[in-house]
C-alpha positions in Angstrom: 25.6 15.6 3.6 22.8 16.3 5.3 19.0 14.8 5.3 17.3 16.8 2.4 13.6 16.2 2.6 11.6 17.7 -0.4 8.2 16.8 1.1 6.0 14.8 3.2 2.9 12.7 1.8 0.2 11.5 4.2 -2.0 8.3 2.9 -4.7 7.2 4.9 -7.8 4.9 4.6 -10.8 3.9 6.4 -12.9 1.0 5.2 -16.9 0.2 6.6 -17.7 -1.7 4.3 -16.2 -5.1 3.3 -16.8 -7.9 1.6 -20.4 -6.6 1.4 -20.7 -6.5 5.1 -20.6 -3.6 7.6 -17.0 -3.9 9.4 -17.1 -4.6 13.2 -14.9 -1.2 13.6 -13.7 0.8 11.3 -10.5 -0.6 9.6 -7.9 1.9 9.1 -5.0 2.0 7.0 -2.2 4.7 7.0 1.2 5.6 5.9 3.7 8.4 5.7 6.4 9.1 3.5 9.4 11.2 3.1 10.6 12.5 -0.1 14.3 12.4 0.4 17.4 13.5 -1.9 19.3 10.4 -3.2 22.8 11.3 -1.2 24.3 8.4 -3.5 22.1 8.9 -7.3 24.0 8.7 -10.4 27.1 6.9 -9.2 28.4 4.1 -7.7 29.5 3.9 -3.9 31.6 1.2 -2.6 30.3 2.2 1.4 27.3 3.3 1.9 27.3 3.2 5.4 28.6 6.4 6.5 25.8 8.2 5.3 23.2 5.5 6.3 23.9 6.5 9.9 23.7 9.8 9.3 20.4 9.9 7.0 18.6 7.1 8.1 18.2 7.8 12.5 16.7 11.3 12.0 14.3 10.2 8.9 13.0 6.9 10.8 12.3 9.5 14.3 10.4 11.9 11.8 8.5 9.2 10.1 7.8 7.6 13.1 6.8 10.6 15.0 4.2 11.5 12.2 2.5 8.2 11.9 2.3 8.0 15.7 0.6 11.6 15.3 -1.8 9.9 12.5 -2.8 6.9 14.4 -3.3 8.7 17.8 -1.0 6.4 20.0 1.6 3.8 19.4 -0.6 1.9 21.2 -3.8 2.4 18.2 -1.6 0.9 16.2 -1.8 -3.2 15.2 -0.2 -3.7 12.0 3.0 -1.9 11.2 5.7 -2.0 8.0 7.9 0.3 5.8 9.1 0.4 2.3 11.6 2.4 0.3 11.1 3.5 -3.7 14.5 4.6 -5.3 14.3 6.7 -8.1 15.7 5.4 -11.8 19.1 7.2 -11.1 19.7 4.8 -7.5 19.9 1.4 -7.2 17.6 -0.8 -4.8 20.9 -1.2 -2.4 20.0 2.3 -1.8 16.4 2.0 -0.6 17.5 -1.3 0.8 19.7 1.1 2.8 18.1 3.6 4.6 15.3 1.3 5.7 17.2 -2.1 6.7 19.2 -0.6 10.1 18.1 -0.5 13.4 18.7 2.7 12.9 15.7 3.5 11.3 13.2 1.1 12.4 13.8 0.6 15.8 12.2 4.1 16.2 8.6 2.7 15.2 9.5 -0.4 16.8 9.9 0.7 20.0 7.2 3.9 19.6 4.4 1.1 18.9 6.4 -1.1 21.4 6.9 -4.4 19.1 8.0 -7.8 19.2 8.0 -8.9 15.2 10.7 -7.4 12.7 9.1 -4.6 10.0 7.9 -6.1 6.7 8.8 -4.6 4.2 9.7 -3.9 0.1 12.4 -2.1 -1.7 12.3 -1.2 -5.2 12.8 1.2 -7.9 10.8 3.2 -10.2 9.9 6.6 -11.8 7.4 9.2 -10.4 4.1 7.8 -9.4 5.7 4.0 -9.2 3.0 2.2 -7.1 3.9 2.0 -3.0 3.3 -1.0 -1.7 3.8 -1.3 2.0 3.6 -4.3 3.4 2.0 -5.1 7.2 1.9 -7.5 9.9 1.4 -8.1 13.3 2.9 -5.7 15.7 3.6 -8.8 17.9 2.5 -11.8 16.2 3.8 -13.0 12.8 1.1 -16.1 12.3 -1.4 -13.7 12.5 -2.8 -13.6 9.3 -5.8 -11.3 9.7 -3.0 -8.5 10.0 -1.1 -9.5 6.5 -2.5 -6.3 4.7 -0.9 -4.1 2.3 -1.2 -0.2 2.1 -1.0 1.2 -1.5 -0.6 4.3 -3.0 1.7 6.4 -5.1 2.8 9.8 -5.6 2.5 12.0 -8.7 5.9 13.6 -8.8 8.1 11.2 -6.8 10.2 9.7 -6.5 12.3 11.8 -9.0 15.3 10.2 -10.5 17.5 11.4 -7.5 14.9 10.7 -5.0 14.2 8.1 -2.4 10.2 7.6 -1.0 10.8 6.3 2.3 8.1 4.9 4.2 6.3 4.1 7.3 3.0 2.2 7.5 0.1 1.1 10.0 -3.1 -0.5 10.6 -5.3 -0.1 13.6 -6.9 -3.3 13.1 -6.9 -6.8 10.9 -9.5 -7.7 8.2 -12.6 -7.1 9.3 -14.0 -10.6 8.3 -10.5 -12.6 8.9 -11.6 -16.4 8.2 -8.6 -18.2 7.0 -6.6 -18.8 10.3 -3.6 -18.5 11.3 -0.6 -20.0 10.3 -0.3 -22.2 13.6 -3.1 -24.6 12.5 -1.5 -24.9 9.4 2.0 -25.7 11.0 -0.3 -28.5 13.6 -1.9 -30.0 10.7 1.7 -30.7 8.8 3.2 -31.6 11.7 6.0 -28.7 11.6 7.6 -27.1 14.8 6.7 -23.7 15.6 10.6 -23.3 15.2 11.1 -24.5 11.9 8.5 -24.0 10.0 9.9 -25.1 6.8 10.8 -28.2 8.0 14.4 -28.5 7.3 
C-alpha cells in the first residue's frame, strides 16, 4: 500500500475586524488538508500499525511542508493543531491513527520548532462534515488568547473510503484577548502548576 492522495484543500483566513474593533495586526488563520484513500475502509484490522508508519511520515512532511509554505516561516507561525475526518466506511481509530504518532506530527512540531503537544480532533462523517481544528500555543499551553479553532469543510470529502487529514495554524492570538490565562486561575485556587486538577 502506498499513500494515495486524491487532493489537497487550502483554507485560510484573515480577520481586521473583531469584536467591532480594528485588530492590532491582522489575525490569520490557515489549514491544509490531504484527501487520503482509507488503506483500512470497509473492514476490520486487528494492527493498524504497519501501515501507519508507512502512510502517516510522508503525509505529516507534505502537510507540513505546505502549511509552512502558507504561513511563510515556521517561525510566522503561533498557534498550531491537526485533525483527522474518516469517512462513514472507517472507524475514528483510523483517523485517530494517522494523526496520533510522532510520526506525523513531529514534522510540524519541529518545522515551527515547538514545545506543547498538537491539539487536536478525530471524527467521522460524510462529505462536507464540518473540520474543526483545534489550536494552541506553539509553546505555551495556559495561553488562552491562542485557544482558537479553524473551521471549514469540503464539498466532496471525505468520501466513504476517505480520510481528511489535517494541519492547522495561526499567526497570532485573538486580537482583543481579555480573559487571562490559565495561571491566574490556577494562583487564585491555590493549584500547582503541576497538577492542575488537584488530585
Amino acid at each position: 500500500m502506498t499513500l494515495e492522495i486524491r487532493k489537497f484543500v487550502t483554507y485560510d483566513e484573515e480577520t481586521l475586524i473583531e469584536g467591532f474593533r480594528p485588530a492590532p495586526r491582522p489575525w490569520r488563520m490557515f489549514a491544509v488538508a490531504a484527501v487520503v484513500k482509507n488503506p483500512w475502509a470497509g473492514r476490520y484490522v486487528e494492527d493498524l500499525g504497519p501501515l501507519i508508519r508507512e502512510i502517516a511520515p510522508p503525509l505529516g512532511e507534505e502537510l507540513t511542508r505546505r502549511i509552512i509554505a502558507l504561513a511563510g516561516s515556521g517561525e510566522a507561525i503561533e498557534a498550531y493543531g491537526k485533525a483527522a475526518v474518516v469517512g462513514l466506511d472507517g472507524e475514528v481509530e483510523h483517523a485517530s491513527g494517522l494523526i496520533h504518532t510522532l510520526r506525523f506530527g513531529n514534522h510540524f512540531r519541529e518545522a515551527v520548532q515547538a514545545k506543547s503537544y498538537l491539539s487536536f480532533t478525530n471524527t467521522r462523517g460524510p462529505a462536507n462534515a464540518p473540520i474543526m481544528v483545534p489550536l494552541m500555543d506553539k509553546n505555551d499551553a495556559g495561553r488562552r488568547s491562542h485557544y482558537l479553532t479553524v473551521q471549514f469543510s469540503i464539498p466532496d470529502a471525505p468520501c466513504a473510503d476517505e480520510i481528511v487529514v489535517v494541519l492547522g495554524g495561526a499567526t497570532t492570538g485573538r486580537p482583543h484577548h481579555r480573559i487571562g490565562d490559565r495561571y491566574q486561575d490556577l494562583k487564585d485556587l491555590g493549584h500547582d502548576l503541576d497538577n492542575p486538577a488537584a488530585v
